[in-house]
N, CA, C and O of each residue as an XYZ file, in Angstrom:
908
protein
N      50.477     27.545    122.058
C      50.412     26.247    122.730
C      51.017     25.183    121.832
O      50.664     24.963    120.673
N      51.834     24.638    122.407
C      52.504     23.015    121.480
C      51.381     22.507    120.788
O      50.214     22.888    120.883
N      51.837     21.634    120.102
C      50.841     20.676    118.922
C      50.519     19.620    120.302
O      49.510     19.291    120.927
N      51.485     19.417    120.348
C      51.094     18.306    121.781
C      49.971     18.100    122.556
O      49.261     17.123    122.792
N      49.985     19.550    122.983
C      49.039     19.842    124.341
C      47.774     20.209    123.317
O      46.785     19.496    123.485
N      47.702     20.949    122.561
C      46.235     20.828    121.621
C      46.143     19.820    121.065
O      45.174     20.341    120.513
N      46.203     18.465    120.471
C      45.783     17.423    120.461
C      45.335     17.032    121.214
O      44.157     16.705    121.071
N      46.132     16.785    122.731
C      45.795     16.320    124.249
C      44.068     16.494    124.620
O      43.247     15.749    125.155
N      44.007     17.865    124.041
C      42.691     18.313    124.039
C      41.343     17.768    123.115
O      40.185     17.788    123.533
N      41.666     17.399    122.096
C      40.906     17.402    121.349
C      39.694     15.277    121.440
O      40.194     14.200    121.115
N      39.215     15.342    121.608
C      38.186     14.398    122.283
C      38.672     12.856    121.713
O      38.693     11.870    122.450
N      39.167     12.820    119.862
C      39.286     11.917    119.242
C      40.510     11.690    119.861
O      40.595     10.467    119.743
N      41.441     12.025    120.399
C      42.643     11.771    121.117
C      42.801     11.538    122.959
O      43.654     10.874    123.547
N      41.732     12.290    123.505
C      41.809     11.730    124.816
C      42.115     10.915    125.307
O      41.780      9.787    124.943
N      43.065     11.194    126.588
C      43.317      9.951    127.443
C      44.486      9.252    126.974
O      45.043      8.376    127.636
N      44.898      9.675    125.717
C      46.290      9.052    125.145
C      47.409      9.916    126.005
O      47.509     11.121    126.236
N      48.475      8.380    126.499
C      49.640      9.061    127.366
C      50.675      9.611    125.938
O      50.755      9.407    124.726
N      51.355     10.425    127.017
C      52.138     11.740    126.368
C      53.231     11.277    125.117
O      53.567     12.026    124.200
N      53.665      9.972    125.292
C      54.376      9.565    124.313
C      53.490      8.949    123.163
O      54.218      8.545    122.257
N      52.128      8.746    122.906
C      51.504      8.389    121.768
C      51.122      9.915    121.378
O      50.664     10.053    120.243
N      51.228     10.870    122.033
C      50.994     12.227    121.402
C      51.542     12.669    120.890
O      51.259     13.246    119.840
N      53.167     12.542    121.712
C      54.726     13.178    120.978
C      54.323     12.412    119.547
O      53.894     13.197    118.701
N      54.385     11.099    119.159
C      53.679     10.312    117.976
C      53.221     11.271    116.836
O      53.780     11.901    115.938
N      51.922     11.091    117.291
C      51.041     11.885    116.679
C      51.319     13.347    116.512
O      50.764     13.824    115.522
N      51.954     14.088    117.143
C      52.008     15.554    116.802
C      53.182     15.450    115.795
O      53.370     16.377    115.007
N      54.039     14.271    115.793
C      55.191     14.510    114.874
C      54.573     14.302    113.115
O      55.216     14.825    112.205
N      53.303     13.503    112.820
C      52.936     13.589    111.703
C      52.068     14.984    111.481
O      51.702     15.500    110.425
N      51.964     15.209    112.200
C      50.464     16.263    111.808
C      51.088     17.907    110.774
O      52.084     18.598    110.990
N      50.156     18.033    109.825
C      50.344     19.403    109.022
C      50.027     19.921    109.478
O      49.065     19.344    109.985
N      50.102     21.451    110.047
C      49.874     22.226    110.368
C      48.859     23.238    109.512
O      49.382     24.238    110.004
N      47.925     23.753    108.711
C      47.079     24.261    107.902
C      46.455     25.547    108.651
O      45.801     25.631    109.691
N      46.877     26.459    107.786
C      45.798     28.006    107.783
C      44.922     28.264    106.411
O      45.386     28.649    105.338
N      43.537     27.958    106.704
C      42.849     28.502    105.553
C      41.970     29.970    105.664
O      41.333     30.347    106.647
N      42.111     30.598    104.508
C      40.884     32.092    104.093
C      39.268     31.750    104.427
O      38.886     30.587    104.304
N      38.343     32.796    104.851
C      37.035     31.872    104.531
C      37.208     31.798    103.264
O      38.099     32.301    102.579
N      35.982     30.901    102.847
C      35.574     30.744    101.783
C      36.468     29.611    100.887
O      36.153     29.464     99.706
N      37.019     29.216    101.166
C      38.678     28.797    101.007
C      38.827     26.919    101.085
O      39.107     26.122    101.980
N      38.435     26.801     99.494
C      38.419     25.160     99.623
C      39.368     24.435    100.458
O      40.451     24.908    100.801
N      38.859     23.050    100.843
C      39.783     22.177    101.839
C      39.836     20.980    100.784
O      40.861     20.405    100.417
N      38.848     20.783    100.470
C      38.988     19.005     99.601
C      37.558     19.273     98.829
O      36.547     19.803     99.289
N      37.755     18.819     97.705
C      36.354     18.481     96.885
C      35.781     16.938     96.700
O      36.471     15.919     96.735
N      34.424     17.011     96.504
C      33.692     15.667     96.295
C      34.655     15.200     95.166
O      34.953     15.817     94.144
N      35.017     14.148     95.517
C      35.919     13.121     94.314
C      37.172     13.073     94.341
O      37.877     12.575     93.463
N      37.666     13.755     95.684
C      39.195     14.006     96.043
C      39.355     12.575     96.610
O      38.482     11.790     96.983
N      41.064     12.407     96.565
C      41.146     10.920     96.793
C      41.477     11.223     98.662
O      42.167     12.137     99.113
N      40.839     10.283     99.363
C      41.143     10.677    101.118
C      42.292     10.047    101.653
O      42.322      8.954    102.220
N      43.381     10.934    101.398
C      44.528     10.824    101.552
C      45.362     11.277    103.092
O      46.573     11.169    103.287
N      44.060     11.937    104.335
C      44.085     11.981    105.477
C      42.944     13.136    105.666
O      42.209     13.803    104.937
N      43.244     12.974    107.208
C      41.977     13.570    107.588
C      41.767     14.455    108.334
O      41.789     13.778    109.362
N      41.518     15.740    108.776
C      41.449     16.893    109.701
C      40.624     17.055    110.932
O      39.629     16.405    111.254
N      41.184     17.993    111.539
C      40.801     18.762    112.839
C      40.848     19.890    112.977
O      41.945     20.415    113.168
N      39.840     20.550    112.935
C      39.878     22.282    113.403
C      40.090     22.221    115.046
O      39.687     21.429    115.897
N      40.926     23.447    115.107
C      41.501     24.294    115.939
C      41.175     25.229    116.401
O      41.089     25.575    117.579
N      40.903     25.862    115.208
C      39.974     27.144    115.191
C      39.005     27.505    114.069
O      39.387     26.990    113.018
N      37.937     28.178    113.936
C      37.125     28.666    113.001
C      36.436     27.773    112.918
O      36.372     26.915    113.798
N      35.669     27.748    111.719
C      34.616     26.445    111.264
C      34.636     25.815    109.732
O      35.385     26.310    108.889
N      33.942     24.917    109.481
C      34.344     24.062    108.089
C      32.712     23.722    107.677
O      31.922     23.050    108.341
N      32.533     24.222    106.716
C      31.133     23.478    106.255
C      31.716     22.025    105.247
O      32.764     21.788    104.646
N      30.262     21.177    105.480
C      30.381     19.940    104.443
C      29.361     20.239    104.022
O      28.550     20.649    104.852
N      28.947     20.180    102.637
C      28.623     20.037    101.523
C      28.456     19.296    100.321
O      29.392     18.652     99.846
N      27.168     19.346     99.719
C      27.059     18.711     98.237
C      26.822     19.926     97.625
O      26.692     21.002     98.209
N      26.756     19.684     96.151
C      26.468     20.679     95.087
C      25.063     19.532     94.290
O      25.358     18.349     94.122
N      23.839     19.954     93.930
C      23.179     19.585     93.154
C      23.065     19.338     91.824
O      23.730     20.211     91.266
N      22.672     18.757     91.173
C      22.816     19.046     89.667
C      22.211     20.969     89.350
O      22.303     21.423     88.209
N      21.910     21.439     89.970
C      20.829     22.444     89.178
C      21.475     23.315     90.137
O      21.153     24.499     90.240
N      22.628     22.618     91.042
C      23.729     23.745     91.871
C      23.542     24.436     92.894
O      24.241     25.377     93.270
N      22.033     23.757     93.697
C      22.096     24.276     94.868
C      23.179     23.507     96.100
O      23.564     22.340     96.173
N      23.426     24.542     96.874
C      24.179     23.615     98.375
C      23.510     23.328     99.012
O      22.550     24.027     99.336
N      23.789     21.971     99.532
C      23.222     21.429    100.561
C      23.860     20.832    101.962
O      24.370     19.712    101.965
N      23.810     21.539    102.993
C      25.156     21.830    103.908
C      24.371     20.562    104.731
O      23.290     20.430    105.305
N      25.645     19.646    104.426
C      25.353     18.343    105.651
C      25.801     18.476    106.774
O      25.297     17.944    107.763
N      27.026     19.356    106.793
C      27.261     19.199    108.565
C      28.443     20.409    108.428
O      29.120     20.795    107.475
N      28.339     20.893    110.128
C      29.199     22.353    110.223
C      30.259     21.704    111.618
O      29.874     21.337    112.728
N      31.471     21.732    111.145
C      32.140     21.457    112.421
C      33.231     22.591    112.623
O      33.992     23.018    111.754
N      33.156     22.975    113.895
C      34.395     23.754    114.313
C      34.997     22.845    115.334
O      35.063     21.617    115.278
N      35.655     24.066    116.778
C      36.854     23.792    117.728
C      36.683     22.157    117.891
O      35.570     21.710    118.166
N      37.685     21.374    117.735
C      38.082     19.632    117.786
C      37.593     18.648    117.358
O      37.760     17.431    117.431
N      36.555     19.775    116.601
C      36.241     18.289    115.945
C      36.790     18.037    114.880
O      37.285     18.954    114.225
N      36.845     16.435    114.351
C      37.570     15.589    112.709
C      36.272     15.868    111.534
O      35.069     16.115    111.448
N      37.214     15.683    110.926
C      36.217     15.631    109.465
C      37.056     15.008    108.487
O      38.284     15.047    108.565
N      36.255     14.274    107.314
C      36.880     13.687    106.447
C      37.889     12.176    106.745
O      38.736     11.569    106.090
N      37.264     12.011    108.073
C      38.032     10.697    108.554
C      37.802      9.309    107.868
O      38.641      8.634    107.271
N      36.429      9.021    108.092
C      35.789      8.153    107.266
C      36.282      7.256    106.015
O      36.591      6.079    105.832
N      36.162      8.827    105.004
C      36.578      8.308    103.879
C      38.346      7.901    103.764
O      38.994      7.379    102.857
N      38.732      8.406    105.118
C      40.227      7.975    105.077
C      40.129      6.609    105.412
O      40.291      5.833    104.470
N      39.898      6.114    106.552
C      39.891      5.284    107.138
C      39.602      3.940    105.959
O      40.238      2.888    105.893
N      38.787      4.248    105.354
C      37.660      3.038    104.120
C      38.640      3.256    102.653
O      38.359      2.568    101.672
N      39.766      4.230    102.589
C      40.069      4.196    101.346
C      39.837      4.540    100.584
O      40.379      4.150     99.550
N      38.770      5.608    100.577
C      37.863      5.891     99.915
C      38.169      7.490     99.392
O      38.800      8.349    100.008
N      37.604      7.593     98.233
C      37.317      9.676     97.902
C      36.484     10.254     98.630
O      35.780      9.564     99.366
N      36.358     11.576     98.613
C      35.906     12.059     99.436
C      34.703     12.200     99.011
O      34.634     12.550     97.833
N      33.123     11.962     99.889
C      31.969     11.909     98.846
C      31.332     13.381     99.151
O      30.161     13.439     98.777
N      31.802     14.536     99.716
C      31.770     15.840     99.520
C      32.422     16.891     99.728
O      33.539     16.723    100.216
N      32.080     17.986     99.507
C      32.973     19.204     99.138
C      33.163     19.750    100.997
O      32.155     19.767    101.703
N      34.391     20.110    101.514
C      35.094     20.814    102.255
C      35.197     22.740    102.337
O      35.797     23.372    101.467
N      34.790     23.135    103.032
C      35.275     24.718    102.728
C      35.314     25.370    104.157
O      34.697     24.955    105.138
N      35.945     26.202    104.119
C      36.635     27.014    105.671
C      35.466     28.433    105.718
O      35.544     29.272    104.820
N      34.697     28.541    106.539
C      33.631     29.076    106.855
C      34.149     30.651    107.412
O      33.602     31.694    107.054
N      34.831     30.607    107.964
C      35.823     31.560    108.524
C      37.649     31.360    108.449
O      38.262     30.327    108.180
N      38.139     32.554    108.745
C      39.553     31.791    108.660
C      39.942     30.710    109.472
O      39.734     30.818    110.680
N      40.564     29.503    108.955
C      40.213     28.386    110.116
C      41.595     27.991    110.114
O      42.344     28.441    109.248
N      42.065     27.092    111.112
C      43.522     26.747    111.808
C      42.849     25.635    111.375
O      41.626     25.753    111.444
N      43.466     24.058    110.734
C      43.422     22.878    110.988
C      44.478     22.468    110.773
O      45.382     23.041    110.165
N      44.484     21.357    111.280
C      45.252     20.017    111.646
C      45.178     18.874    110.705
O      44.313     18.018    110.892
N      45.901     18.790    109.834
C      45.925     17.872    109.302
C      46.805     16.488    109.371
O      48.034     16.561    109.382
N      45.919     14.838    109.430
C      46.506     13.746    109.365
C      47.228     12.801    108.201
O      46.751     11.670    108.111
N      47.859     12.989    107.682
C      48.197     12.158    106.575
C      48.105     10.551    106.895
O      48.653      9.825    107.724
N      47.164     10.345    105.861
C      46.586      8.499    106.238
C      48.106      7.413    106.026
O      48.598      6.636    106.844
N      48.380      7.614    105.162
C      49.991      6.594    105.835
C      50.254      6.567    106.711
O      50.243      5.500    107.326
N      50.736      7.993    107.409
C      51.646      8.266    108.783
C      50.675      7.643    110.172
O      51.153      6.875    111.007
N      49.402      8.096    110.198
C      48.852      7.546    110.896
C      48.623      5.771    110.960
O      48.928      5.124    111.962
N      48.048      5.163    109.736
C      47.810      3.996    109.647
C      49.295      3.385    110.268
O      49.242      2.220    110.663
N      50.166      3.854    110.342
C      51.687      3.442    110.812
C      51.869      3.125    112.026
O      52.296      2.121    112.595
N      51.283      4.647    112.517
C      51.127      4.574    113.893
C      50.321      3.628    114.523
O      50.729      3.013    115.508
N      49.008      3.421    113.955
C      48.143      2.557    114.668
C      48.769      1.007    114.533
O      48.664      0.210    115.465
N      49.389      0.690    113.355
C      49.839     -0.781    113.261
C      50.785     -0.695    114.458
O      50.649     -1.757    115.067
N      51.359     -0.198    114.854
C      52.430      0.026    115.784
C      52.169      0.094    117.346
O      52.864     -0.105    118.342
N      50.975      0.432    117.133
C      50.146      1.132    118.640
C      48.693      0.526    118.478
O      48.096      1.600    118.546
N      47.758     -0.344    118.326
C      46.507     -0.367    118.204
C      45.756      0.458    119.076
O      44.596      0.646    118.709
N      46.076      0.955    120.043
C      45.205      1.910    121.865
C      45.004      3.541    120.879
O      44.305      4.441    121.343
N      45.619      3.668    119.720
C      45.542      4.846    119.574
C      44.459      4.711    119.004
O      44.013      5.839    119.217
N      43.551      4.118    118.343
C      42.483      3.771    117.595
C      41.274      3.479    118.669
O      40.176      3.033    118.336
N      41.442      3.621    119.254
C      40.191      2.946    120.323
C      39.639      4.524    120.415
O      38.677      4.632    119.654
N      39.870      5.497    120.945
C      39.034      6.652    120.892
C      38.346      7.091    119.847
O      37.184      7.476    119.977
N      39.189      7.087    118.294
C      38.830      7.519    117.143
C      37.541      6.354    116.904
O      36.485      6.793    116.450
N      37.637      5.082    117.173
C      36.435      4.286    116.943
C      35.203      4.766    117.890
O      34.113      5.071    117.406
N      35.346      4.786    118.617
C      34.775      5.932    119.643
C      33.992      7.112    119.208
O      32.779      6.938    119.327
N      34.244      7.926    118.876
C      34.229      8.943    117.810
C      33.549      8.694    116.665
O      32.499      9.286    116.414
N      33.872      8.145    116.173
C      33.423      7.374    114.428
C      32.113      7.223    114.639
O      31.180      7.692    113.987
N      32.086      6.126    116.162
C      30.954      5.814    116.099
C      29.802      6.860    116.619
O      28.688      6.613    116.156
N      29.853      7.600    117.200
C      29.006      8.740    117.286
C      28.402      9.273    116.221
O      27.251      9.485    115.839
N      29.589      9.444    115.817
C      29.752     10.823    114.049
C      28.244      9.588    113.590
O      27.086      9.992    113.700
N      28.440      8.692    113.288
C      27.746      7.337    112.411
C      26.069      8.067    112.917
O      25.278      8.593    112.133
N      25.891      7.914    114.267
C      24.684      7.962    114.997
C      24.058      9.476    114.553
O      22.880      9.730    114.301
N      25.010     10.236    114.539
C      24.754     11.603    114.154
C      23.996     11.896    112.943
O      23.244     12.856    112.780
N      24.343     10.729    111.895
C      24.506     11.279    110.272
C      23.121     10.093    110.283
O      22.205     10.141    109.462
N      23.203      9.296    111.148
C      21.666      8.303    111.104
C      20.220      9.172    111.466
O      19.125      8.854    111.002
N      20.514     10.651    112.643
C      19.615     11.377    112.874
C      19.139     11.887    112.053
O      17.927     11.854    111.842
N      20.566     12.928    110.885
C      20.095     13.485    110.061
C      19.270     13.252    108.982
O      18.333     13.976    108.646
N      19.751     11.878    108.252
C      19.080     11.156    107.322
C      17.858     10.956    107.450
O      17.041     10.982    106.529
N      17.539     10.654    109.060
C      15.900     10.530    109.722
C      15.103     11.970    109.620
O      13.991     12.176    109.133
N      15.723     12.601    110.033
C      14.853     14.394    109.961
C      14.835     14.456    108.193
O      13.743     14.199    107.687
N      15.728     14.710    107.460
C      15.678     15.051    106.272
C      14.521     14.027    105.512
O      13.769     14.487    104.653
N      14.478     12.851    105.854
C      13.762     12.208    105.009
C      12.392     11.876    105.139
O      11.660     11.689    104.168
N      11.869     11.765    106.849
C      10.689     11.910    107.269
C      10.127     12.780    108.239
O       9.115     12.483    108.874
N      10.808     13.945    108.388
C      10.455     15.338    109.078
C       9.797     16.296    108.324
O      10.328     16.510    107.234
N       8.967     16.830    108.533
C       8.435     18.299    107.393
C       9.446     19.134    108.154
O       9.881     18.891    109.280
N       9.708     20.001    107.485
C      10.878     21.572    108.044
C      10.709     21.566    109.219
O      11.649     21.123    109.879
N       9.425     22.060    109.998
C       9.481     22.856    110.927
C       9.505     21.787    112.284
O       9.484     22.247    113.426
N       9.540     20.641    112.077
C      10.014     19.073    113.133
C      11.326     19.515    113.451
O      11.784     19.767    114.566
N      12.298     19.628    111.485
C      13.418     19.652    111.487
C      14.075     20.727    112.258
O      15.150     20.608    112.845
N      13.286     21.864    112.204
C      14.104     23.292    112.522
C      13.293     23.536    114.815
O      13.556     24.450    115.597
N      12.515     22.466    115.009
C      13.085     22.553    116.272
C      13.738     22.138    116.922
O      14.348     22.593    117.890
N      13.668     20.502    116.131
C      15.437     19.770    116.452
C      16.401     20.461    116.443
O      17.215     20.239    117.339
N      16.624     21.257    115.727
C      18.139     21.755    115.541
C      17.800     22.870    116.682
O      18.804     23.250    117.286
N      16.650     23.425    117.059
C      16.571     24.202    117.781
C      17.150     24.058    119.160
O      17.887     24.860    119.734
N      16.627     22.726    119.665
C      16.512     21.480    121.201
C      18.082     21.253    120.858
O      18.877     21.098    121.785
N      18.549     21.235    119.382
C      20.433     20.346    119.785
C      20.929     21.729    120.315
O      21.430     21.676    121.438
N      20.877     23.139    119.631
C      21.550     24.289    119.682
C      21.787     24.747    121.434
O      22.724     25.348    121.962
N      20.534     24.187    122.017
C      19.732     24.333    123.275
C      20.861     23.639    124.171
O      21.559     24.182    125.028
N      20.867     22.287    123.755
C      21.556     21.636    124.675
C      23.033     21.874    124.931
O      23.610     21.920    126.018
N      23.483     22.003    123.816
C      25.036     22.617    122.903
C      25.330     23.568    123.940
O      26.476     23.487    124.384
N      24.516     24.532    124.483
C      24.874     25.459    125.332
C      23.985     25.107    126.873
O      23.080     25.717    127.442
N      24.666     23.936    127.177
C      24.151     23.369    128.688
C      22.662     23.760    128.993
O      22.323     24.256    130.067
N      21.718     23.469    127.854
C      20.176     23.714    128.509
C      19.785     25.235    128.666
O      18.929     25.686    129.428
N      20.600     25.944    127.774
C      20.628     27.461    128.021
C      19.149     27.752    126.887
O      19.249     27.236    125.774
N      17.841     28.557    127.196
C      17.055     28.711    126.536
C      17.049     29.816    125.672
O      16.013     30.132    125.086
N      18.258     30.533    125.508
C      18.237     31.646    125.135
C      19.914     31.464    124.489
O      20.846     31.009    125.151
N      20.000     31.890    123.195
C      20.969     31.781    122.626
C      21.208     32.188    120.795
O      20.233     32.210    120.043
N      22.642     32.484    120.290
C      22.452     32.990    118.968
C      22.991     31.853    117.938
O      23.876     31.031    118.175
N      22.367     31.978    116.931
C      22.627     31.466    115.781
C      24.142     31.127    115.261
O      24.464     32.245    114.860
N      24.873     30.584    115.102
C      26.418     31.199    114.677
C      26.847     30.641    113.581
O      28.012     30.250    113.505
N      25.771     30.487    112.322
C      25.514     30.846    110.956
C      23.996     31.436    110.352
O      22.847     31.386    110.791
N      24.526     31.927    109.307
C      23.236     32.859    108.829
C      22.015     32.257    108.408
O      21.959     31.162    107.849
N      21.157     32.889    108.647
C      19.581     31.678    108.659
C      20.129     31.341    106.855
O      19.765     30.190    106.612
N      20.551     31.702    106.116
C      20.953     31.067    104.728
C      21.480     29.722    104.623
O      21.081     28.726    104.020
N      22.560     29.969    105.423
C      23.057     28.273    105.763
C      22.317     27.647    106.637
O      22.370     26.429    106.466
N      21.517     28.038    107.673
C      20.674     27.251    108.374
C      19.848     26.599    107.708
O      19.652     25.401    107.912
N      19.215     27.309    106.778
C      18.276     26.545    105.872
C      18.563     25.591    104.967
O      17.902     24.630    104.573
N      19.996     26.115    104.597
C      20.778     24.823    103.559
C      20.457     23.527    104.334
O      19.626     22.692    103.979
N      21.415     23.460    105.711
C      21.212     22.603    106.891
C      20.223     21.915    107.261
O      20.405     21.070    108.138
N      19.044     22.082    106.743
C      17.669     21.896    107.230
C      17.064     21.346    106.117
O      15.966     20.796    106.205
N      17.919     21.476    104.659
C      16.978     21.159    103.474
C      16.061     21.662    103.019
O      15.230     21.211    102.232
N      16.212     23.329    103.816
C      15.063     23.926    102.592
C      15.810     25.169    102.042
O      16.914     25.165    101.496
N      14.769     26.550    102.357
C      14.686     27.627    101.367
C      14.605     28.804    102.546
O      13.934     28.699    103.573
N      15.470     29.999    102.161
C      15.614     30.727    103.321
C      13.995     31.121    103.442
O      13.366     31.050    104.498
N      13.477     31.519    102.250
C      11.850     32.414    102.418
C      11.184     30.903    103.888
O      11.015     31.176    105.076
N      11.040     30.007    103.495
C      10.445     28.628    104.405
C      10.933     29.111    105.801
O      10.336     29.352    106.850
N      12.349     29.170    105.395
C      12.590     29.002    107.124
C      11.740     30.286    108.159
O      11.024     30.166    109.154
N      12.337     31.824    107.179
C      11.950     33.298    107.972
C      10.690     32.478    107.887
O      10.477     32.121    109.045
N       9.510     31.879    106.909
C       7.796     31.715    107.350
C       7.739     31.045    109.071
O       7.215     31.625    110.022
N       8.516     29.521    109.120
C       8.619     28.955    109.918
C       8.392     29.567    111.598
O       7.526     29.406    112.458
N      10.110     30.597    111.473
C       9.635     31.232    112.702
C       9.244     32.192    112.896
O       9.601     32.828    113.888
N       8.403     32.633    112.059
C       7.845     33.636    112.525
C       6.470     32.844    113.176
O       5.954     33.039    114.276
N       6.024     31.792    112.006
C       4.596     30.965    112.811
C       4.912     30.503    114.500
O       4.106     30.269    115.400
N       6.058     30.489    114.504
C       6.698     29.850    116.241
C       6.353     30.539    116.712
O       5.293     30.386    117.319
N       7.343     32.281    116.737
C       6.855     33.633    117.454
C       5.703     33.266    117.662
O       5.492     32.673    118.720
N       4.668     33.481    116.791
C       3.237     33.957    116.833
C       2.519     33.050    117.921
O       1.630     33.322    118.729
N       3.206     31.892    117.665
C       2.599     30.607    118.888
C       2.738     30.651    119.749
O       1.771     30.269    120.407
N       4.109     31.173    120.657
C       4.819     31.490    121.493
C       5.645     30.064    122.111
O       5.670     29.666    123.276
N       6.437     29.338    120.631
C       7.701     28.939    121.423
C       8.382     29.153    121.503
O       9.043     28.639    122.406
N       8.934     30.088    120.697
C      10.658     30.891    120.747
C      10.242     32.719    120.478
O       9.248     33.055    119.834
N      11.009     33.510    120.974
C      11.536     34.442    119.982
C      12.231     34.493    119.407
O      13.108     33.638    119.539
N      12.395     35.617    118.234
C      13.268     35.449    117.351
C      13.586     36.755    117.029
O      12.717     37.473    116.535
N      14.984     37.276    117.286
C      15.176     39.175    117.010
C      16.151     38.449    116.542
O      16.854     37.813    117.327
N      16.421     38.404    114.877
C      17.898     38.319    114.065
C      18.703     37.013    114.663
O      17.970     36.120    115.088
N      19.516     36.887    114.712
C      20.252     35.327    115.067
C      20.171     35.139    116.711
O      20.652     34.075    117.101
N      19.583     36.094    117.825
C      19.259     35.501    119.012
C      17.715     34.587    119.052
O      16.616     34.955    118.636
N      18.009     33.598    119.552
C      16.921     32.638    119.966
C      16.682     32.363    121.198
O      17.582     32.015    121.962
N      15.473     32.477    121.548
C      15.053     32.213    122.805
C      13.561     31.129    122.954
O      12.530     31.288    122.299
N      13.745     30.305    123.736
C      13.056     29.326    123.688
C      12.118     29.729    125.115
O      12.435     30.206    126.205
N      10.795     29.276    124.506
C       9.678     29.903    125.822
C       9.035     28.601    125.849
O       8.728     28.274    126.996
N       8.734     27.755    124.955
C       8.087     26.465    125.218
C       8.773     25.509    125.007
O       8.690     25.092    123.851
N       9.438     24.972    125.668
C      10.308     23.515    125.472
C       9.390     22.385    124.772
O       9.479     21.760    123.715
N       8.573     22.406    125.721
C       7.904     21.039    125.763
C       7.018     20.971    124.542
O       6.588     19.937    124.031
N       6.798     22.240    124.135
C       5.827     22.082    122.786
C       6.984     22.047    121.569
O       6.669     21.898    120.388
N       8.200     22.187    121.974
C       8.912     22.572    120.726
C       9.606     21.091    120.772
O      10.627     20.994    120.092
N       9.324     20.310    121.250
C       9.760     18.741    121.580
C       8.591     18.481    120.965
O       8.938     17.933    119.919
N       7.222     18.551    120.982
C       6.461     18.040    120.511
C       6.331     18.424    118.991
O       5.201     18.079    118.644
N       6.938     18.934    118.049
C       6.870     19.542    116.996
C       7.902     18.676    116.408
O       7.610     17.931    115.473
N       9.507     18.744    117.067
C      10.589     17.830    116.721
C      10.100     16.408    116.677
O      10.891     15.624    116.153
N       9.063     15.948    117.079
C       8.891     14.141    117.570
C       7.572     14.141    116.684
O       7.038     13.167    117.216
N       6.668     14.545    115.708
C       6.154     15.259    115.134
C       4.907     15.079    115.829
O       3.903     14.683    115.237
N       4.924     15.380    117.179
C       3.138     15.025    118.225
C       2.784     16.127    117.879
O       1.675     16.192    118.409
N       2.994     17.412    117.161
C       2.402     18.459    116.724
C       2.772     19.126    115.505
O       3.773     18.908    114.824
N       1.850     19.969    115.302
C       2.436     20.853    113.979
C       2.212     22.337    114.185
O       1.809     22.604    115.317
N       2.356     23.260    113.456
C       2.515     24.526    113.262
C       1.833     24.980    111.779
O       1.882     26.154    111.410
């Protein structure tokens, strides 16, 4: 498929007519990464900004004492690393390709060019931004005044919704990184659901999840209950 028509697609670009795309597809890098396979490190200068295509991208910190702590997992269209383009800024964490991943890369000149030239191309990406913002305001809220198991039915209820209200569904990283994700410790998390099982709001056979009590597992996320 053209660069064209996959941009066309991708949400931070919607709705842009075909000649601000021709635009835009004429700056864009084209990028294949390995898993495992750095993209940018904390302290890199943000010199533009990406889009997966395909595969997935973890974000990350490293601790002093070197644990990871996975802030956010993006795959198919979504940006990453925009932010710190946009502000001028380094990058304030580490990048890595989760699987082999296709991205798209923006070089912040070429773009900032474009937008002086075009301001309409910026109206979606603000759009966007501002979500991402609301997103990283949730997380900060769970991580900082959630105990785990609030945290791990939230993510349960987003995973839920992610797949149109589907109550039954798999994991598509390893409860290892889930737990990074969550701010704890894999032993915490396996305790966690297994106390769920036993309660009967979810099952749990290996990375399929199935949700049997909504409404109590809302009440756990909002913290009207505990486990």
């Amino acid at each position: 498929m053209p660069i064209k028509e996959q941009i066309s697609s991708i949400p931070l670009f919607e709705g842009l007519p075909g000649d601000q795309l021709e635009e835009l597809s004429s700056i864009i890098v084209d990028l294949d990464y390995q898993s495992g396979q750095s993209i940018f490190s904390e302290g890199d200068e943000g010199a533009g900004f990406y889009v997966v295509v395909s595969g997935r991208v973890k974000i990350f910190k490293i601790s002093a004492d070197g644990k990871e702590q996975i802030l956010h997992i993006f795959d198919h269209g979504e940006p990453f690393g925009e932010v710190a383009v946009f502000a001028g800024m380094h990058f304030p964490a580490n990048a890595e390709a989760m699987e082999r991943s296709r991205i798209l890369y923006f070089p912040r000149d070429a773009l900032v060019g474009l937008i002086q030239k075009d301001p309409f191309i910026a109206l979606n990406m603000l759009a966007v931004l501002s979500r991402r913002l609301r997103g990283f305001a949730a997380l900060i809220e769970d991580l900082s005044l959630k105990e785990v198991p609030g945290r791990l039915a939230a993510h349960l209820l987003f995973l839920s919704e992610q797949k149109k209200g589907s109550k039954d569904f798999e994991l598509t990283i390893t409860k290892g990184q889930l737990a990074s994700l969550l701010g704890t410790i894999p032993e915490t998390l396996s305790r966690i659901l297994t106390k769920m099982s036993k309660q009967g709001l979810i099952e749990s056979n290996g990375a399929r999840i199935k949700i049997l009590d909504r409404d109590a597992l809302q009440d756990l996320a909002e913290g009207l209950a505990k486990i």
